[in-house]
C-alpha positions in Angstrom: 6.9 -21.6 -5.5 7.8 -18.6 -7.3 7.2 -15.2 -5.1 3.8 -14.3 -5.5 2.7 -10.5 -6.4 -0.8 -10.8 -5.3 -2.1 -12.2 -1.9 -5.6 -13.7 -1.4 -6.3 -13.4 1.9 -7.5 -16.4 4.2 -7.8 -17.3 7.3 -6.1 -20.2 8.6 -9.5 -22.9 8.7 -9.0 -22.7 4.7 -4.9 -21.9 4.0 -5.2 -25.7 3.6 -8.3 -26.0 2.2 -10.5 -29.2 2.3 -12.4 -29.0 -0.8 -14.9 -31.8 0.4 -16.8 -29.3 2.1 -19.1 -27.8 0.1 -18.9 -24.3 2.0 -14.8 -24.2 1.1 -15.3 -25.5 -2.1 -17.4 -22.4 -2.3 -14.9 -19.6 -1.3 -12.2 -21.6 -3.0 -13.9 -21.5 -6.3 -14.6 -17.8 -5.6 -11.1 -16.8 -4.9 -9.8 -19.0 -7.8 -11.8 -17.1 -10.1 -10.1 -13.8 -8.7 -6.6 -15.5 -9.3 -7.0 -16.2 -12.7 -8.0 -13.1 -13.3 -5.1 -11.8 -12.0 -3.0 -14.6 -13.7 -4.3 -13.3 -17.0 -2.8 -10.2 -16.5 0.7 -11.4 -15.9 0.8 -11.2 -11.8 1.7 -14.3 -9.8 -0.8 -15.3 -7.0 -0.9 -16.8 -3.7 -3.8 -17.9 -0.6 -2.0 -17.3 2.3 -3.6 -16.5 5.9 -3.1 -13.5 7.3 -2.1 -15.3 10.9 0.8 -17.2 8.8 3.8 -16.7 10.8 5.9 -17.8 8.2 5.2 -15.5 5.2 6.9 -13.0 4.4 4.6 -9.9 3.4 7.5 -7.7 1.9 7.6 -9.6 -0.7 4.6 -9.3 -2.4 3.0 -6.3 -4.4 0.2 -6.3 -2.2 -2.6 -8.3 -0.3 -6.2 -8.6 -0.6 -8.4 -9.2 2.2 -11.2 -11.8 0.9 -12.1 -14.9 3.4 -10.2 -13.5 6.3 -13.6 -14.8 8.4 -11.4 -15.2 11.5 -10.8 -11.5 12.2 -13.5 -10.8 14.9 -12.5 -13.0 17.4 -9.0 -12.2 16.9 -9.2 -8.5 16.4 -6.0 -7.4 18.7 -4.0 -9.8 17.0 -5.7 -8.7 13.8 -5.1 -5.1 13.9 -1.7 -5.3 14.7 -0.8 -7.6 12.0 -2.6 -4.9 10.0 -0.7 -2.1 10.9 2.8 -4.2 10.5 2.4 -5.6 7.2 0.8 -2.1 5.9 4.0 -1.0 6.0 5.8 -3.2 3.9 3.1 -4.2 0.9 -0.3 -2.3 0.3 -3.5 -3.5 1.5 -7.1 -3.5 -0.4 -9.0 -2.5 0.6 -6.7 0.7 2.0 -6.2 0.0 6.0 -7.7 3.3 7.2 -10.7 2.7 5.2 -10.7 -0.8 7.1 -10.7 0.2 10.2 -13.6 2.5 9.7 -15.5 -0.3 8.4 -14.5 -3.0 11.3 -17.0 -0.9 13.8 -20.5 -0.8 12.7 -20.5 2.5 14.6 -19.7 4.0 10.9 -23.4 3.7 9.9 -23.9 6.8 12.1 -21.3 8.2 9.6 -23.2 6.9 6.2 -26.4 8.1 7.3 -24.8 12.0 8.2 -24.1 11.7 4.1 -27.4 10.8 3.1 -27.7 7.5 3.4 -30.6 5.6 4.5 -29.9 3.4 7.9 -32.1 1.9 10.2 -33.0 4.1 13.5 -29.3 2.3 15.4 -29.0 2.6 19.1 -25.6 2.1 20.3 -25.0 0.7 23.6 -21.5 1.4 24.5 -18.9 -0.6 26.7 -19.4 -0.3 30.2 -23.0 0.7 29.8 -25.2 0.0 32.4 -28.7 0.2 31.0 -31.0 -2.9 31.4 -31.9 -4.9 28.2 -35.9 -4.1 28.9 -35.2 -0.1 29.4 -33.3 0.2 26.4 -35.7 -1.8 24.4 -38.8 0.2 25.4 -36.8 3.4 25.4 -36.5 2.5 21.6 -41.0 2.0 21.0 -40.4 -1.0 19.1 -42.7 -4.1 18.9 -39.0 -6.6 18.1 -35.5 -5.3 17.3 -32.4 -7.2 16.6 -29.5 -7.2 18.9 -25.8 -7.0 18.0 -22.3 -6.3 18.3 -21.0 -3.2 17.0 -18.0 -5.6 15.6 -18.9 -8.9 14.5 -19.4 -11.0 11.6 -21.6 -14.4 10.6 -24.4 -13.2 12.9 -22.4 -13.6 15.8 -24.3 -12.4 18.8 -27.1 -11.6 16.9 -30.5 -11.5 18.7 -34.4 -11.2 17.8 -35.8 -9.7 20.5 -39.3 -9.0 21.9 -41.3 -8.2 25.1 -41.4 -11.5 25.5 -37.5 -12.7 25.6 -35.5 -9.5 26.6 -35.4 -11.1 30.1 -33.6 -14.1 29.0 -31.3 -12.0 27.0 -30.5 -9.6 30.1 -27.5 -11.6 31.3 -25.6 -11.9 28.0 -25.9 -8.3 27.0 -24.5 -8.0 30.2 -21.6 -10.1 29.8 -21.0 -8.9 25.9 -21.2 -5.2 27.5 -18.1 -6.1 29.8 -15.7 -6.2 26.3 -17.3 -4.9 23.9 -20.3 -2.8 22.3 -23.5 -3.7 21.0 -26.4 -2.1 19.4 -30.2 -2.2 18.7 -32.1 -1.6 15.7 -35.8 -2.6 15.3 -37.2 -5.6 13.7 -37.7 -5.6 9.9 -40.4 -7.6 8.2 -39.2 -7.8 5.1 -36.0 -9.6 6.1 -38.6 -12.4 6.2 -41.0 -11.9 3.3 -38.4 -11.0 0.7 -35.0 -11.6 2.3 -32.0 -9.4 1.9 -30.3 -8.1 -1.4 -26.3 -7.8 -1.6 -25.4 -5.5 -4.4 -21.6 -6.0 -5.3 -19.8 -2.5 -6.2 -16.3 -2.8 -7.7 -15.0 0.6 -8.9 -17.8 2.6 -8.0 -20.4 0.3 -10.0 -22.5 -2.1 -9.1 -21.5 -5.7 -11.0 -24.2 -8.0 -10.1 -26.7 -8.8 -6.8 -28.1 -11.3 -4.6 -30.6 -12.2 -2.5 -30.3 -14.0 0.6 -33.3 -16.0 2.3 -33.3 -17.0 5.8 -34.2 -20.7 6.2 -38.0 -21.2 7.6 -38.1 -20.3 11.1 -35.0 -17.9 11.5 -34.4 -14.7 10.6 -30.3 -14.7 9.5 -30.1 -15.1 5.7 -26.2 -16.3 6.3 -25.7 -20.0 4.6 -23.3 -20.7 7.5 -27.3 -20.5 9.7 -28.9 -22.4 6.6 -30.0 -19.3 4.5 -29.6 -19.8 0.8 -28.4 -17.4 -2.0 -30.2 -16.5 -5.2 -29.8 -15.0 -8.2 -31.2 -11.7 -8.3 -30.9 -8.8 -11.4 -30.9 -5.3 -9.5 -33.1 -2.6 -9.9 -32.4 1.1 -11.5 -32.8 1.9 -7.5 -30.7 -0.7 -6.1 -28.2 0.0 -8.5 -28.3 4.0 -7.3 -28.5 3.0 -3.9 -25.7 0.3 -3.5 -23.4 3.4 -5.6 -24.5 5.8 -3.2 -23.7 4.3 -0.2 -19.9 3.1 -1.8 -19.3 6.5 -2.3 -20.4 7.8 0.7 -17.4 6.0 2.4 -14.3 8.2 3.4 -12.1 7.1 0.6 -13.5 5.4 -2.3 -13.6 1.2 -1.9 -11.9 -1.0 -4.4 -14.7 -3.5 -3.9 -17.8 -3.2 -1.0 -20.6 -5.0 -0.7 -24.0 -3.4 0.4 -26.8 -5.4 2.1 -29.8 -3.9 1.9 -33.6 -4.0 3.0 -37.2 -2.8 2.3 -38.4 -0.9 5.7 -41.9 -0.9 6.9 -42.3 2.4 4.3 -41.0 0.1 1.4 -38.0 2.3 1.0 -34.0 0.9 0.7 -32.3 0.9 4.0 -28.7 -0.2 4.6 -28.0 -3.1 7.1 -24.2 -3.2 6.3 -21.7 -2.2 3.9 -18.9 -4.3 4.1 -15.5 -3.2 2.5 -13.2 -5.7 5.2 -13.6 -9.1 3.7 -17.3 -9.4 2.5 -18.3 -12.4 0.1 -19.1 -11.0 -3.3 -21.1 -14.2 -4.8 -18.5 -14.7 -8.2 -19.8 -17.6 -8.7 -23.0 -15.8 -9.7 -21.3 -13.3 -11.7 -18.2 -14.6 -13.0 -17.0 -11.4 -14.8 -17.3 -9.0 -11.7 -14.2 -11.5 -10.6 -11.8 -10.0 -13.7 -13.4 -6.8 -12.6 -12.0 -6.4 -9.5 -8.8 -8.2 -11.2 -8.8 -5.4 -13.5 -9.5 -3.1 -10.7 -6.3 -4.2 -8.3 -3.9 -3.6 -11.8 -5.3 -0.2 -12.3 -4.7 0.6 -8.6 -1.1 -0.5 -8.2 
C-alpha cells in the first residue's frame, strides 16, 4: 500500500471491518464516502485504528478522528497516544479543541457564551452527596444521570423518586473514578426525539432526528433508536451555528444534538467535535464537504 496522506480514524472492533453487520456496514459506508472525497482531490487514504501499534503516524499529512468509539474506556491510553502522534501529523479536529470537548464539563463553558443548556449539576470525583439529596436538591420530578465523559449512553440513567435508591450504589462506585452529572428529565426526547444538526465549516449541511425505541428513552441505534431524515429549521440552522462557534477555536466538523425544553425552546444536550457520527449516508454531499474542508485546512 502506497503511504497514505489522510487517516480515517477507527477503532480497532472495525480496522478489520466485517461488513455483515449491518451497524459496520454503516460507518464503513460513511467513512468511504469521506475517502472518496478525499480521493477526488488527489490525497491517498487509509482506516487505521488509532490503538495500531504498528502504524506509523509521521507519515501521513494528517489524521481524522471519525469512529474512534473505543476512546472512553480507554481514555489514559487515549490521551497519550493523542499527545504523541500530535506531534508528528496534525489532528482534526485540533487536539486542544478535543480535549475540551472529551469532558462534558464544557457545557458550563457554552452556556457562559450564550448558549442554551439544560440546568447541569456536576457531581465531582470524590463527592460524597447521596443520589436522593442531590436529586431533590435539584426540584425535579425525573432527571437523567451521567458521566461527565462517556459516549453511547454509557452510564446513562432515568431517574425518579421512585428508583434513586436502586441507583445509590452505582453512583457510588462511578464517583470512585470518575464524575457524573444530573440534568432533569425532558419530555420531548420522547414525543419528538432528538435533532443532530451537522456543521462543517461553520454551516450547518443537513440534520437528523433520532427516536428512542418504545419504552426507552436513548435515541442511539446501538439501544435500538432509529434515524430519520429531517430538513432543519431557519432556527435549528442558527442554533446548531451558534453553538459551533461558541467553541474555543472554530471546529472543522461538530455535530449538535439538540432538544425542545418544557418552554419549547432549543437546548443543547451535546456538541460533539471528538468523533461524533454525522449521518452521510443521509446527506451524501456534506461528505465532499468536510473533504473539501480538510484540503482547505492543510
Amino acid at each position: 500500500m502506497e503511504t497514505p496522506d489522510i487517516i480515517v480514524l477507527t477503532d480497532e472492533r472495525y480496522e478489520v471491518a466485517d461488513e455483515t453487520s449491518w451497524y459496520v456496514s454503516q460507518l464503513i459506508h460513511e467513512e468511504r464516502l469521506l475517502m472518496e472525497g478525499l480521493e477526488a482531490r488527489g490525497l491517498r487514504t487509509a482506516r487505521v485504528a488509532w490503538s495500531n501499534p504498528g502504524f506509523d503516524w509521521q507519515t501521513a499529512r494528517a489524521a481524522v478522528f471519525r469512529s474512534t468509539w473505543d476512546y472512553f474506556d480507554r481514555f489514559a491510553e487515549f490521551s497519550a497516544w493523542m499527545d504523541r502522534v500530535a506531534t508528528v501529523t496534525r489532528l482534526f479536529n485540533a487536539p486542544d479543541l478535543v480535549r475540551w470537548n472529551l469532558d462534558k464539563h464544557y457545557l458550563r463553558d457554552l452556556a457562559g457564551r450564550g448558549v442554551q443548556v439544560p440546568v447541569t449539576r456536576f457531581l465531582e470525583r470524590g463527592d460524597t452527596t447521596s443520589l436522593r439529596e442531590a436529586f431533590a436538591a435539584c426540584g425535579w420530578k425525573e432527571a437523567i444521570l451521567k458521566p461527565a465523559v462517556s459516549g453511547a449512553a454509557r452510564h446513562t440513567y432515568r431517574l425518579h423518586s421512585g428508583n434513586i435508591d436502586a441507583h445509590e450504589a452505582t453512583l457510588r462506585a462511578l464517583l470512585r473514578e470518575e464524575a457524573m452529572m444530573l440534568q432533569p428529565f425532558l419530555g420531548s426526547v420522547l414525543a419528538q426525539g432528538e435533532i443532530s444538526l451537522i456543521v462543517i465549516g461553520g454551516r450547518c449541511t443537513h440534520a437528523v432526528r433520532k427516536i428512542a425505541k418504545p419504552g426507552d428513552f436513548r435515541v442511539q441505534d446501538d439501544h435500538g433508536g432509529t434515524v430519520h431524515p429531517h430538513t432543519p429549521t431557519a432556527e435549528e440552522i442558527a442554533f446548531a451555528e451558534q453553538a459551533a462557534a461558541a467553541c474555543p477555536q472554530a471546529p472543522l466538523y461538530a455535530r449538535v444534538d439538540a432538544v425542545r425544553d418544557d418552554a419549547g425552546a432549543l437546548s443543547l444536550m451535546e456538541l460533539e467535535v471528538v468523533e461524533p457520527e454525522l449521518f452521510f449516508r443521509f446527506h451524501p454531499p456534506a461528505a465532499d464537504a468536510l473533504a473539501a474542508a480538510i484540503v482547505a485546512r492543510l
